[in-house]
C-alpha positions as CSV (number, residue, x, y, z in Angstrom):
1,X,-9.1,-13.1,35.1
2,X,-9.2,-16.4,33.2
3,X,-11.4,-16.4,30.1
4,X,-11.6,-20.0,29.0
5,X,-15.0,-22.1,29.4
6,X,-15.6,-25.4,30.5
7,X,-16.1,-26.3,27.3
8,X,-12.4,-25.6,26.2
9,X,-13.6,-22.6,24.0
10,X,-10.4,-20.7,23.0
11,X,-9.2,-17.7,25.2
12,X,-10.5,-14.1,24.0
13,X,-7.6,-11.9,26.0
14,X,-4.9,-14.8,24.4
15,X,-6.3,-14.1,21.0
16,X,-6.6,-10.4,21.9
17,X,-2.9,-10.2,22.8
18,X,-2.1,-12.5,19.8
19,X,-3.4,-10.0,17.6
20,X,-1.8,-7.0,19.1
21,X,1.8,-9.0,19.1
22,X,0.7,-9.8,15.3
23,X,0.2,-6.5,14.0
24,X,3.2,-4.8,15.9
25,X,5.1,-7.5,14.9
26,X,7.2,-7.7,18.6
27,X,6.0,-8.8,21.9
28,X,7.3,-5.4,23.7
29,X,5.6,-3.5,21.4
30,X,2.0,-5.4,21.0
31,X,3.1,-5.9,25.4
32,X,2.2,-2.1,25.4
33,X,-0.6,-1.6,23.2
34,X,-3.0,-3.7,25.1
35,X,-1.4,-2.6,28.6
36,X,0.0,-5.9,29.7
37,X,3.8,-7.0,30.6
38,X,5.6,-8.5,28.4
39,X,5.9,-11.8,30.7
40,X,2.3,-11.8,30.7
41,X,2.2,-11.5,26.7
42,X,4.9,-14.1,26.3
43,X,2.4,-16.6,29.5
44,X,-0.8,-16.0,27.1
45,X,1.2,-16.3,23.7
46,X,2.5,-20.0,24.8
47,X,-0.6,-20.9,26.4
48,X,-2.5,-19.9,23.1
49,X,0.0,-22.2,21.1
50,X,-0.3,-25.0,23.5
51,X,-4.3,-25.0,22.8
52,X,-3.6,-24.8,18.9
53,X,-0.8,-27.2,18.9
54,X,1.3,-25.3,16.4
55,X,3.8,-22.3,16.9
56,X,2.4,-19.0,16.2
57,X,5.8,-17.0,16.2
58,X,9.2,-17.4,15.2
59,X,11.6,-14.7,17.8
60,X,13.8,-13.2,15.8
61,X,16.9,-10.8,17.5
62,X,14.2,-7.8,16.9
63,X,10.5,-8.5,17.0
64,X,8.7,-11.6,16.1
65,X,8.2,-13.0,12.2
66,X,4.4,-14.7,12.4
67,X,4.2,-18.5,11.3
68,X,1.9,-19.9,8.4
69,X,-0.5,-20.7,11.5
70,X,-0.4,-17.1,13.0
71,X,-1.5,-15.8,9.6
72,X,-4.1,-17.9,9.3
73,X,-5.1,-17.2,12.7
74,X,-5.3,-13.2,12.2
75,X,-7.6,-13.4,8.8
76,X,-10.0,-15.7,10.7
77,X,-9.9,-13.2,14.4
78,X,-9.2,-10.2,13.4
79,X,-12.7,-8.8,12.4
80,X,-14.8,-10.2,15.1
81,X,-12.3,-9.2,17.8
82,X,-12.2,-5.7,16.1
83,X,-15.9,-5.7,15.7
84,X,-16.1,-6.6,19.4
85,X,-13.6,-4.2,20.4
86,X,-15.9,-1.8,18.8
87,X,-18.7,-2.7,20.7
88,X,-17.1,-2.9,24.2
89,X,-14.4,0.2,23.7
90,X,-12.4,1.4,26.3
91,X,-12.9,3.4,29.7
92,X,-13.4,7.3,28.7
93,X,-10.5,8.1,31.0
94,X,-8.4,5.9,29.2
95,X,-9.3,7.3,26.0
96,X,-8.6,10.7,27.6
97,X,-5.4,9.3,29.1
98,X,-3.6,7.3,25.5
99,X,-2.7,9.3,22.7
100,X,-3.4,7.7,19.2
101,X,-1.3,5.6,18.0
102,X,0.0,6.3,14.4
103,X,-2.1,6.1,11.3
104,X,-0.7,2.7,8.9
105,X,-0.7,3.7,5.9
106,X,0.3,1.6,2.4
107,X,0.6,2.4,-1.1
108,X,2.9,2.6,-3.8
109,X,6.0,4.2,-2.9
110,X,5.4,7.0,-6.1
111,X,2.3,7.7,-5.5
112,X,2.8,7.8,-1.7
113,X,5.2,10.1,-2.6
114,X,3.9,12.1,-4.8
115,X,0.9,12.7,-4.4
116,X,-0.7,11.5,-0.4
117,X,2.3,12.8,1.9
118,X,2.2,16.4,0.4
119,X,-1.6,16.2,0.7
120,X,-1.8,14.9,3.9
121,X,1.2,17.2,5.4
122,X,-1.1,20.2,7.6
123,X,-2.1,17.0,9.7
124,X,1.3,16.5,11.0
125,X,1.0,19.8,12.8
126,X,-2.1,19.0,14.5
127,X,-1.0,15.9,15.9
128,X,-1.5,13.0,13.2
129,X,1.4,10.6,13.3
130,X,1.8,8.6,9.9
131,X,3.6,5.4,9.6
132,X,4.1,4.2,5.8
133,X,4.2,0.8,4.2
134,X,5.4,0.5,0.6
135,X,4.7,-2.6,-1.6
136,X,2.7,-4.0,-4.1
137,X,-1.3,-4.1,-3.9
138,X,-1.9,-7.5,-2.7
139,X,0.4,-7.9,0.1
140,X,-0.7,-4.3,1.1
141,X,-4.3,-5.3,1.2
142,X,-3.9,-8.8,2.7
143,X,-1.6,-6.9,5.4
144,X,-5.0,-4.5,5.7
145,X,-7.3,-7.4,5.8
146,X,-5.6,-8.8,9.7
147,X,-5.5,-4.9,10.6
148,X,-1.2,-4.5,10.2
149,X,-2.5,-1.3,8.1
150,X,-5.2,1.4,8.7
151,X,-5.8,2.3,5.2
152,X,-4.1,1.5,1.8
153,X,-3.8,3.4,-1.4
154,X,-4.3,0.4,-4.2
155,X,-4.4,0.1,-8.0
156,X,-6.5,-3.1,-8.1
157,X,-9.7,-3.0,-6.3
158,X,-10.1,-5.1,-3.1
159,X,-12.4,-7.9,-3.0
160,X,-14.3,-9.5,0.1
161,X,-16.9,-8.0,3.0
162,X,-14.0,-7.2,5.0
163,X,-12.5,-4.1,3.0
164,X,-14.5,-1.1,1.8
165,X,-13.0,0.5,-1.2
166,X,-13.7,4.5,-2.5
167,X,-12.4,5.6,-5.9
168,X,-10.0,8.0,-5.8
169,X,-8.8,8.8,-9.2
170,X,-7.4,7.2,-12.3
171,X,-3.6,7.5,-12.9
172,X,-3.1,7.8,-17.2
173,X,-0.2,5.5,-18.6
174,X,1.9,7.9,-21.4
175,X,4.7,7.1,-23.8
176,X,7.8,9.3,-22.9
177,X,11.5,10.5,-23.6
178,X,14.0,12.7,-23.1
179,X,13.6,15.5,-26.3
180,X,17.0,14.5,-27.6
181,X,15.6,10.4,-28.0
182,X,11.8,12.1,-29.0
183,X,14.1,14.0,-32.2
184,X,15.4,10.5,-33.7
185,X,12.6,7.9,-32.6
186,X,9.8,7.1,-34.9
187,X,6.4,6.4,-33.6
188,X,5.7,3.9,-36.6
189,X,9.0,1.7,-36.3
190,X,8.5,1.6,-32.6
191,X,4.6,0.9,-33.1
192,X,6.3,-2.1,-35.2
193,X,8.6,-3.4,-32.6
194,X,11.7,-1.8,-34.2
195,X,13.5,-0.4,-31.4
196,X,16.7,0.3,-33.0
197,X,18.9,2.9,-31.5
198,X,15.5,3.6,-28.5
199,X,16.8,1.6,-25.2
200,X,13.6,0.9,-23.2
201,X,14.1,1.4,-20.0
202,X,11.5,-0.6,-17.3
203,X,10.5,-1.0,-13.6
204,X,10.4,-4.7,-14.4
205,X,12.1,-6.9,-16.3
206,X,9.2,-8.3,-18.0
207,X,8.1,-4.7,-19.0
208,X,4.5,-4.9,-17.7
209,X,3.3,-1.3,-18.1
210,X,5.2,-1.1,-21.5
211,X,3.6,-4.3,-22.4
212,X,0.0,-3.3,-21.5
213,X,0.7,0.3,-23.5
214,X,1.4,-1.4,-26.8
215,X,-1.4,-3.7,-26.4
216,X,-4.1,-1.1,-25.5
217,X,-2.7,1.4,-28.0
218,X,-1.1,-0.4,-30.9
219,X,-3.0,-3.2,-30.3
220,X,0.5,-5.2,-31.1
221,X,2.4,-7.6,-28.9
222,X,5.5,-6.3,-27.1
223,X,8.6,-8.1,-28.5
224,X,11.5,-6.4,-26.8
225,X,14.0,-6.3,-23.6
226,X,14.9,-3.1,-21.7
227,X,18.0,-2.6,-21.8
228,X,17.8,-0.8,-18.3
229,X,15.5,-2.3,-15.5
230,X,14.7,-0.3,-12.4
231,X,12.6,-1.1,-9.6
232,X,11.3,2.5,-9.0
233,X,9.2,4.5,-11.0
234,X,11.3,7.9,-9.9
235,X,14.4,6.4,-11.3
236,X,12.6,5.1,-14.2
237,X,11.8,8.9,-15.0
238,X,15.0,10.0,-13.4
239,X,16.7,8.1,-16.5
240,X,14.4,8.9,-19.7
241,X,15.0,12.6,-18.7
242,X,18.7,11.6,-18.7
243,X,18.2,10.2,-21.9
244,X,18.6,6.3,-21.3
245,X,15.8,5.7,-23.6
246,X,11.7,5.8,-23.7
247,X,9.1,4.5,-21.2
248,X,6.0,4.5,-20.0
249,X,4.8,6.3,-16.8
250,X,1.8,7.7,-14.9
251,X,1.3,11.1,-16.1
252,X,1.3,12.8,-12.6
253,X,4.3,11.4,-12.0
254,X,6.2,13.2,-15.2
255,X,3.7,16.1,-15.2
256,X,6.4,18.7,-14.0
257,X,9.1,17.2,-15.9
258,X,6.5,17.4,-18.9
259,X,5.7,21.2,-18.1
260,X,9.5,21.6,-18.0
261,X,10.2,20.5,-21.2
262,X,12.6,17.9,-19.8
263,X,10.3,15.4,-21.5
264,X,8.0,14.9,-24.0
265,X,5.2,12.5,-24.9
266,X,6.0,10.6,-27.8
267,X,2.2,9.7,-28.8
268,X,-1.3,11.4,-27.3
269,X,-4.0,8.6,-28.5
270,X,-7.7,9.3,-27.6
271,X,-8.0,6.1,-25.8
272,X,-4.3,5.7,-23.2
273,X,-4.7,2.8,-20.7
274,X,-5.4,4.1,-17.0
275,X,-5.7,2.6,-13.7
276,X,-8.4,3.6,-11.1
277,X,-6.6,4.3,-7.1
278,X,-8.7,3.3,-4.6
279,X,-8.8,3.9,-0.8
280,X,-9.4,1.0,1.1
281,X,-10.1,0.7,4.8
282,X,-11.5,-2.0,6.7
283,X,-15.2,-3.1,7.9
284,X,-15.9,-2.4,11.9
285,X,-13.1,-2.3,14.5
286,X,-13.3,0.9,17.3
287,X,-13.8,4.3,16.1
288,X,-9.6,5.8,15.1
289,X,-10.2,9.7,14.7
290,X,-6.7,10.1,13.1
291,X,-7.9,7.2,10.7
292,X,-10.6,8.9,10.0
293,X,-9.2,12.2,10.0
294,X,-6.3,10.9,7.0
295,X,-8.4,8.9,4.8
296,X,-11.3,12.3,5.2
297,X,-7.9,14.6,4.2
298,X,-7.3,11.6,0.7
299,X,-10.6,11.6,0.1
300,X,-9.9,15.8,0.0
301,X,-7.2,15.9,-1.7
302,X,-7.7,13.5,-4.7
303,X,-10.0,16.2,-6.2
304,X,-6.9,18.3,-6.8
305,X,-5.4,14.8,-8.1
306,X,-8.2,14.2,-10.9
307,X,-7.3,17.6,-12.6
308,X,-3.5,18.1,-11.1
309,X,-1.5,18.2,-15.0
310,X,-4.2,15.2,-16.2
């Protein structure tokens, strides 16, 4: 059935397959989510590119990678064809029929880790599938925004009427070492920058959460390198208890190291800098039960967050 008016109005099931090629990121795959062939998906994608003038896809040897002008097309589509979607729904036999797809899921890889797959483990044996996306907050939530992800664990709350955001709970920033490097470091030379003999060790080269500890606490400027940089908050921990030097982490990250006695906090202040996790989802779409279902289990299981070692 051909969609386009008269009036050269732009295609609703071309922009529906668009989307669905979009998010799954291949033409077989998004072929199959809407129920089409994939000639049929590859007829509607050209046609749709013809109308806009501009390629919307570059084919790779696995998948599709989406052009400047495909991701501007998703931020603009994707709610009102979601909220449509919503509206319209499926046949009840084919509800009956298709199994949910997975859950999308993004967050920090620690966290993720540590705190939302153990939680959210019973619901794998009732039939939840769970694929996970790792990165930083505001790829994770622009990747939310054009519906590539379901939910998204994020330390920076999202802006914008397309996202709806609930507090989770605030992960605590503490100053840490091995108690071999706690015995010969000296909070007041390190308060003063004097780092002598105490490596720093840093997911970042430009020692961010280090940074924004001695600012909050000491209320002094940084002025040091790490002498080990590595891009995981695990390893960073991995090494301090190994004794490459002091850093800062989230405290649930280090709480059973710290009950352990494999490390030690170096300084408790009353005031340590925190951030505030929130779980985003997005505004309208159809009714996921297995979304629903993970982000009712996060919502759960972040009260045994707020007072797990805290």
């Amino acid at each position: 059935m051909r969609h386009r008016q008269s009036d050269g109005s732009m295609d609703l099931a071309q922009l529906r397959t668009f989307l669905a090629v979009y998010r799954a990121g291949s033409i077989t795959a998004g072929a199959a989510q809407i129920g089409l062939s994939q000639p049929t998906v590859t007829t509607q994608l050209q046609a749709l590119e013809r109308h806009l003038g501009r390629p919307l896809f570059e084919r790779l040897p696995r998948g599709v990678a989406p052009t400047p002008a495909a991701h501007d097309l998703a931020t603009r589509v994707s709610t009102p064809l979601d909220s449509l979607e919503s509206v319209i729904g499926s046949p009840v036999g084919d509800q009956a029929a298709a199994p949910e797809p997975p859950v999308l899921l993004g967050g920090p890889a620690e966290m993720l880790a540590a705190l939302a797959l153990p939680g959210l483990a019973p619901l794998f044996g009732e039939g939840v599938r769970l694929t996970v996306t790792t990165g930083l907050a505001d790829d994770l939530l622009a990747d939310l925004r054009v519906g590539k992800l379901d939910l998204v664990l994020s330390t920076i709350r999202p802006r914008g009427r397309a996202v709806l955001a609930d507090p989770l709970s605030d992960e605590e920033f503490i100053l840490v070492a091995s108690p071999e490097v706690a015995a010969r470091a000296d909070l007041n030379r390190l308060r003063a920058n004097d780092f002598t003999g105490i490596p720093l060790v840093s997911y970042a080269a430009d020692l961010p959460i280090v940074r924004r500890y001695w600012r909050h606490v000491f209320d002094t400027r940084l002025e040091a390198d790490p002498a080990l940089v590595i891009p995981d908050l695990r390893a960073v921990m991995s090494a301090v208890v190994a004794g490459a030097g002091i850093s800062v982490l989230p405290r649930y990250l280090c709480s059973r190291e710290l009950a352990a006695g494999n490390l030690v906090t170096l300084h408790e202040p009353e005031d340590s800098p925190i951030n505030t996790v929130y779980l985003a989802r997005r505004v309208g779409g159809p009714v996921r039960l297995h979304v629903d279902r993970v982000r009712a289990r996060l919502l759960e299981v972040a009260e045994v967050w707020r007072t797990c070692a805290y």
